[in-house]
N, C-alpha and C positions, 0 to 999 in steps of 0.2 A: 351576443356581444363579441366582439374582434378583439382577436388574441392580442392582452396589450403589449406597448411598444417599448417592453423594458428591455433593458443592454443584456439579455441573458446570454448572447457569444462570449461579449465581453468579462463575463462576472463569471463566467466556468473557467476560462482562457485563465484567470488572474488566478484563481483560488484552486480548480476540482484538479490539475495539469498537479500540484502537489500531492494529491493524494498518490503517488505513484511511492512510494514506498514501502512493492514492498512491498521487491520487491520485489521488487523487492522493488518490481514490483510494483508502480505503486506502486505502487507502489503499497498501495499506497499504494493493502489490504492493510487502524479497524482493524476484530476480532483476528487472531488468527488463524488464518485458513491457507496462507501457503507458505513456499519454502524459497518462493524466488523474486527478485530484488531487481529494480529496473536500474540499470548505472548509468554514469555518462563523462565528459572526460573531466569534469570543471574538481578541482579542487578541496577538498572539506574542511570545516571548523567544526566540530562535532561537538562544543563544550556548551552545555545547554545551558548554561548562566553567564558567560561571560568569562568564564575561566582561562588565563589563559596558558599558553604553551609551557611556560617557566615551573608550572605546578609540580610538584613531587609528583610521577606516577605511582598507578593504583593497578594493582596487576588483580586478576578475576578468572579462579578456572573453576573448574566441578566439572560433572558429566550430567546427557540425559539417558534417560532410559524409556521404555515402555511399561506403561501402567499390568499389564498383561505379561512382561518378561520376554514378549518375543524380542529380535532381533530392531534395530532401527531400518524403515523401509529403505535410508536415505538417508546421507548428510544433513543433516537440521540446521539450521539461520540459528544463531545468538542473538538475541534483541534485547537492548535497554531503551525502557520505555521510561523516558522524564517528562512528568506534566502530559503525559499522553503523548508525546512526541517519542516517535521509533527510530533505533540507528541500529543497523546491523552491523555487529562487534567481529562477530566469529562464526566459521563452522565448526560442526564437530567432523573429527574423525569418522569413520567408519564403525568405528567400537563408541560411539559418543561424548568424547570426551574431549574438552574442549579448554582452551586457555587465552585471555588478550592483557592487553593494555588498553585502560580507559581512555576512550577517546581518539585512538588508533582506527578507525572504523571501516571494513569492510566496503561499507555502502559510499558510494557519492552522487551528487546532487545532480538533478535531469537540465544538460541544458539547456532545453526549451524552453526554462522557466524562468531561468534569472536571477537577480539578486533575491528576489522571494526565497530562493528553499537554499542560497547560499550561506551556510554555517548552523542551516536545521533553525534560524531564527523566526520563520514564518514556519509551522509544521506544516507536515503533510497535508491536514485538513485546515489551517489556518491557524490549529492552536499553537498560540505564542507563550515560549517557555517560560517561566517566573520562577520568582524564590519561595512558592508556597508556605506566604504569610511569613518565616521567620526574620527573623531581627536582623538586620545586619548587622556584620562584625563577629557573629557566633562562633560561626565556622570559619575554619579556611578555606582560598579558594581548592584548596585540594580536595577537601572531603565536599566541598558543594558540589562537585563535580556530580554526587551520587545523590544530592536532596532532592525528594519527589522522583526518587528511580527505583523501576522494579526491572528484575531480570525473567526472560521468558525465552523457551524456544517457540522455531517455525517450522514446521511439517505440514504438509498438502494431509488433509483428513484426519488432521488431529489436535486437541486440542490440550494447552499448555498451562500447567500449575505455572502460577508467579514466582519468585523469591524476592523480599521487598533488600532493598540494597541501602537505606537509607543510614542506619548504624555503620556501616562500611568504613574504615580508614584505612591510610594508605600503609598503616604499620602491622597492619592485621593479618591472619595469615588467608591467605589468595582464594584459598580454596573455601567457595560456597555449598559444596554438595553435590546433592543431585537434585535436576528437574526433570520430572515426570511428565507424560505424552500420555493423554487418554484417545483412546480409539471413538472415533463420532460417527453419526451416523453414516450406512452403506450408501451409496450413490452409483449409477452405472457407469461413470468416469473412470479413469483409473490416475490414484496420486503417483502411481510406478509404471516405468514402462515395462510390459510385460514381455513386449516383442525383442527388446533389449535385452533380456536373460536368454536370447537365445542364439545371442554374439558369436561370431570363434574366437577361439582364445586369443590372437592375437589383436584383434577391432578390443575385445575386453581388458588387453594388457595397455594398449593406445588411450581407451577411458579414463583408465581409472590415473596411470600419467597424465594424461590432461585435466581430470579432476585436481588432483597433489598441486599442479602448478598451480592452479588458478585460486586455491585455495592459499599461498604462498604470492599471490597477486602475479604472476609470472606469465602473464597473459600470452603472449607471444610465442612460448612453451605450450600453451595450454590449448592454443588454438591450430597450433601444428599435431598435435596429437591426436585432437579430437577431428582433425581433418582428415586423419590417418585414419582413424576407427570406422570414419565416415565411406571413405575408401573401402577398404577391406571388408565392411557391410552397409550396404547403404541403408539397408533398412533401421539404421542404428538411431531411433528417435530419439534415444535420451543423449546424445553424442549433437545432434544438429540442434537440439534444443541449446545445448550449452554452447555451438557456436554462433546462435542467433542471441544470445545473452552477449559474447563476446563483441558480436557487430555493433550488438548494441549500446555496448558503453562505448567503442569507437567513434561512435555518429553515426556506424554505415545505417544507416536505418535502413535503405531496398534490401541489404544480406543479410542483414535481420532479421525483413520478414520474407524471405525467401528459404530460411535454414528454419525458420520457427512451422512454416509451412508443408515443409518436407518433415517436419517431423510431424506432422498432421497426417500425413499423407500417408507416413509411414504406421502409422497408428491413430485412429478415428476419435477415439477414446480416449486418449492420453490430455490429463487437462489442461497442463501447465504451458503448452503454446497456445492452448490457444487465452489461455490471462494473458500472458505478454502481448499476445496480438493483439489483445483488447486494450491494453494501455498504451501501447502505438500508436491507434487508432486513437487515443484521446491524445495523445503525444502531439502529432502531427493535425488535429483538428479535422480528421476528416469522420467526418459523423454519421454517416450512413452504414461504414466499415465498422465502427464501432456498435451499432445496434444489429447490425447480424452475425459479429463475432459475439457479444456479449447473450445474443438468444443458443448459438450454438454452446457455449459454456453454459448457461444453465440446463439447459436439457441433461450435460454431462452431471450437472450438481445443483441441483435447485435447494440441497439443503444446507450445505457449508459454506455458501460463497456470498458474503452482503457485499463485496465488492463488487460481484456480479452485475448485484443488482444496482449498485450506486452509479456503475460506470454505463449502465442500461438507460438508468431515468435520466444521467446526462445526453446520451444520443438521441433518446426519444425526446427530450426537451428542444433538443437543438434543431430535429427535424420535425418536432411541432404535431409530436405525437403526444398531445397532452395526458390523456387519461394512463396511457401507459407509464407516463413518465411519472404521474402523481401514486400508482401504485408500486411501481419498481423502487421508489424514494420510501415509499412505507412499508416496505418489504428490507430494503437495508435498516430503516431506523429501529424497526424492530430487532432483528439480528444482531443489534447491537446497544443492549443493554445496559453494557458500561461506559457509551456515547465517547468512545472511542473515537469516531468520526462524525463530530459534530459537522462536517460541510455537508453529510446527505439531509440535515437537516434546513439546510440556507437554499439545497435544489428541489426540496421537497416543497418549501414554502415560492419557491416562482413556480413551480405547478400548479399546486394552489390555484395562486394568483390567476394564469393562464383559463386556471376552470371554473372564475369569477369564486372561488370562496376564501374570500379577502380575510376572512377574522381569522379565520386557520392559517395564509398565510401570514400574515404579521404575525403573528401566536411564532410561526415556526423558524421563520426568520430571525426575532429579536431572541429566540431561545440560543441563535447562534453567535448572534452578537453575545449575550449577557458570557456566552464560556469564549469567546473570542474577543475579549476587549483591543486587543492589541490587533486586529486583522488587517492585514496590507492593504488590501479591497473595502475596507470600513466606509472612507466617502462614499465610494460607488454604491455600494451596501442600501447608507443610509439615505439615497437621493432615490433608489429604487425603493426604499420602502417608503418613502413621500408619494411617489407615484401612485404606489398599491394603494398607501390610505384615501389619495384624493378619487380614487377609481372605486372605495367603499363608499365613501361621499354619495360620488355620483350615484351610484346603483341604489342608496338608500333613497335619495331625493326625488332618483326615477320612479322605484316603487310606492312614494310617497303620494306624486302624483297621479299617477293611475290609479292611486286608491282615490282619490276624489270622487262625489261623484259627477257627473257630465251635464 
């Protein structure tokens, strides 16, 4: 049978271009598995109910630490997760310890995307935030700000205790604790750059100021620094990763992926350019880039990474590599448990579909609709899943008659 003729450009284009959180990212990675956050220049509303500006702030610090006591490899991502929808709040320090304002966020929206992921209203994977079931009028908008929210850190090969946030008000005192970082499986990737500890002092003194800045959102600081560090060693991969992060909330996307490259170059192993380059590549829609960056990331990490895999069965889908595309799809949906990422489930079911097994797709499809009622793409969705059923139709009616006998 001939690969049918559903709108699957268009219906990745609309919906999987969100998962970049993330990401930072993806951004969006779903479970997590990194520490870095894709930006861009557009603006954010980060209040996941509707809350708006006028609300009393709600101030949130604590530290993380390592489950094991060692040292943090790296700056950790602060993520509040509402309704399954992630915003990167804060980093920590160097010593892990970290403080914001809710709703202040780190993170902003990809603009390739558009009003979809503008104000985190259409999430990463499609899921659309709500007031989880309660009453209106309970709360104020100030503490709704925190209903259906948990707090977590982001670390490339580690993985993050919760803190649920939902008791939280704004008269409370700030400080939540501590969140804990378990060490995950080994992988021959590396989440640190190794070549990087081997800086001279000054390329190390030029970092870690350009880190300070950028953390401080001082971009412009932070990219003269790290330009500096780049300089005085070029071999400095974790220095060109962060200015391929910086082009990249710029728009520069070619210095991007020129800086994200170089630090490839400079380190074969290091994972975390090549994630961004794999979410560039679904950025920019070019999909052949994205199925052989997304194979060279997993080689590095076939065990931590379902965004790997998500952002894999989108390229193999696109370039009509169907069977890989329908395993790399159930490769992330497994990974992900706590369906985190219901969209690897929407691309898993047009694979499916693709390999004629109709009932599994519809099965996987409406399981994305039923947790994404609200989905931006929903028409498009539901006219593709008219297609798939009329194409079960057919296939039963065909085998139907060729059971006759002659």
């Amino acid at each position: 049978m001939r690969p049918l003729k559903i709108a699957a450009a268009a219906l990745i284009l609309t919906g999987a271009l969100n998962a970049q959180g993330g990401k930072g990212g993806p951004a969006a990675p779903p479970p997590t598995t990194g520490n870095s956050v894709p930006r861009s220049t557009q603006p954010s509303t980060p209040f996941p109910d509707g809350a708006g500006p006028n609300s009393r702030p709600i101030y949130i610090s604590g530290n993380v630490m390592m489950s094991d006591g060692t040292p943090l490899t790296d700056r950790a991502k602060i993520e509040r997760v509402c309704n399954g929808v992630p915003h990167v709040e804060a980093e920590t320090d160097k010593k892990g310890r970290f403080s914001f304002e809710v709703g202040h966020s780190l993170e902003l929206p990809d603009a390739s995307v558009g009003s979809d992921i503008t104000g985190r209203g259409g999430s990463p994977f499609g899921n659309s935030p709500n007031t989880g079931g309660m009453p209106g009028g309970r709360l104020g908008s100030n503490d709704k700000l925190l209903w259906g929210c948990e707090l977590r850190a982001a670390l490339v090969g580690f993985r993050s205790d919760v803190i649920q946030l939902d008791t939280i008000h704004y008269m409370d005192n700030p400080n939540i604790g501590t969140i804990v970082l378990h060490r995950i499986a080994k992988v021959d990737g590396l989440t640190i750059s190794v070549v990087s500890a081997l800086a001279p002092k000054d390329a190390r003194k030029a970092y870690e100021k350009g880190r300070e800045a950028e953390a401080n959102n001082k971009m412009d600081d932070a990219q003269k620094n790290f330009e500096k560090a780049v300089s005085a060693y070029p071999q400095y991969s974790a220095a060109w990763f962060e200015l391929g992060r910086i082009d990249e909330q710029g728009n520069r996307l070619d210095e991007a992926r020129k800086a994200f490259q170089q630090a490839i170059a400079a380190e074969p192993k290091f994972v975390l350019p090549h994630e961004q380059l794999s979410w560039l590549a679904l950025r920019e829609a070019k999909w052949q880039e994205l199925v052989d960056m997304t194979d060279k990331w997993l080689v590095l990490d076939s065990l931590n990474s379902p965004d790997a895999y998500y952002l894999s069965s989108i390229g193999n889908l696109q370039t009509q590599h169907f069977d890989v595309a329908e395993k790399n799809a159930q490769a992330a949906v497994r990974m992900d448990p706590g369906k985190k990422n219901m969209r690897a489930r929407y691309v898993l079911g047009l694979a499916l579909a693709q390999n004629n097994d109709f009932t599994g797709s519809v099965e996987a499809i409406k399981s994305y609709l039923d947790a994404t009622p609200d989905a931006k793409d929903k028409a498009v969705i539901l006219k593709q899943l008219e297609q798939i059923q009329a194409a079960a139709q057919e296939k039963v009616q065909s085998e139907a008659n060729q059971a006759k006998p002659q």
